[in-house]
N, C-alpha and C positions, 0 to 999 in steps of 0.2 A: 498265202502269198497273194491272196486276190483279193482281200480286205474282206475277206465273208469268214463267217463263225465255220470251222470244218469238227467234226466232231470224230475219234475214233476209239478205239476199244482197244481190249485189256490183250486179247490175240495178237492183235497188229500195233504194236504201240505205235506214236509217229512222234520224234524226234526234231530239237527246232533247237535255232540258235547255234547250228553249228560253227565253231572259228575256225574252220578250214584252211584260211591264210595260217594260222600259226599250226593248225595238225595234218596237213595232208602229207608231210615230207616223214614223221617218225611215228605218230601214233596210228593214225590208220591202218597202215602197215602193219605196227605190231598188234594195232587190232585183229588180222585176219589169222592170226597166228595165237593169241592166247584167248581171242574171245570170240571168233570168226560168229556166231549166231549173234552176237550184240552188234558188230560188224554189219553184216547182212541187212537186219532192223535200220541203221542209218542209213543205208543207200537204200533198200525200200522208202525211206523218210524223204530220201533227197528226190526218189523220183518222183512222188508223188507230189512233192513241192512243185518241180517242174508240171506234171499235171494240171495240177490247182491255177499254177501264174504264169507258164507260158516259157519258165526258163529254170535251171538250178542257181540257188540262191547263192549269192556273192557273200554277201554279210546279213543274214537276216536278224532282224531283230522284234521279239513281241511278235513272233510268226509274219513279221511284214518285210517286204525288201527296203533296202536302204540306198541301195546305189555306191555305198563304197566298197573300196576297195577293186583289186583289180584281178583281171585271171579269174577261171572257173577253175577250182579246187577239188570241183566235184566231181572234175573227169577225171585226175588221178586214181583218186582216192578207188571209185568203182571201177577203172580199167587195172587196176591192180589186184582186186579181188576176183576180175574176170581171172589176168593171166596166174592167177594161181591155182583157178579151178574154181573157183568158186560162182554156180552158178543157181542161187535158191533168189534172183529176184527176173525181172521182163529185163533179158539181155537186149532184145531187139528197142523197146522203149527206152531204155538207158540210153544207147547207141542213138537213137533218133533225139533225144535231148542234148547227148554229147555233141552231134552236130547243129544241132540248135544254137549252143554256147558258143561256139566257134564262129556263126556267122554272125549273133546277135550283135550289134552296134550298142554297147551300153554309154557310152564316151559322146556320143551325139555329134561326134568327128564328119561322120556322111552329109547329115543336115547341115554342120556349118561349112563345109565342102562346097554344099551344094548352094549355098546362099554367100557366102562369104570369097569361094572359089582360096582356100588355103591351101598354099606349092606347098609340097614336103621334100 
């Protein structure tokens, strides 16, 4: 997600391209229930994305962010596998990226705010 070559292994696989916008409301979910360790592996994936570029990925694409779409996906998806128990990846790092998402400005709304002065 930072435009550099990241390389990883066959232990830790890492996961990309997730469509989040379309799976975070049924599949995830039933991910932690018929496949919770494949589960797991993606939200390791997500956080290491956030790692890597600084935020969890909205729509990546070709391991790179794109900018569309709207909503982080990725806090569902992982506070859902928290409150079911499930706890095999860095809760506290998830949590510090989940608040990340939350405050990130990806809309660039601030900046034209701040130059353009836009009432809402």
């Amino acid at each position: 997600m930072d435009l550099e070559v990241h390389q990883g292994d066959t232990i830790n696989p890492v996961y990309t391209v997730f469509s989040l916008w379309d799976t975070f409301r049924a599949l995830h979910p039933l991910m932690t229930i018929i496949a919770p360790d494949l589960n797991n592996q993606f939200i390791n994936s997500l956080i290491k994305k956030h790692q890597e570029g600084g935020i969890y990925p909205m729509w990546d694409l070709a391991s790179n962010y794109t900018g569309t779409m709207i909503g982080y996906h990725a806090v569902p998806v992982i506070v859902d596998a928290y409150m079911k128990g499930y706890r095999n990846f860095d809760a506290k790092e998830a949590y510090k990226a989940c608040l990340r998402a939350a405050e990130y400005d990806t809309t660039g709304i601030q900046c034209r705010n701040w130059y353009f002065r836009i009432s809402c």
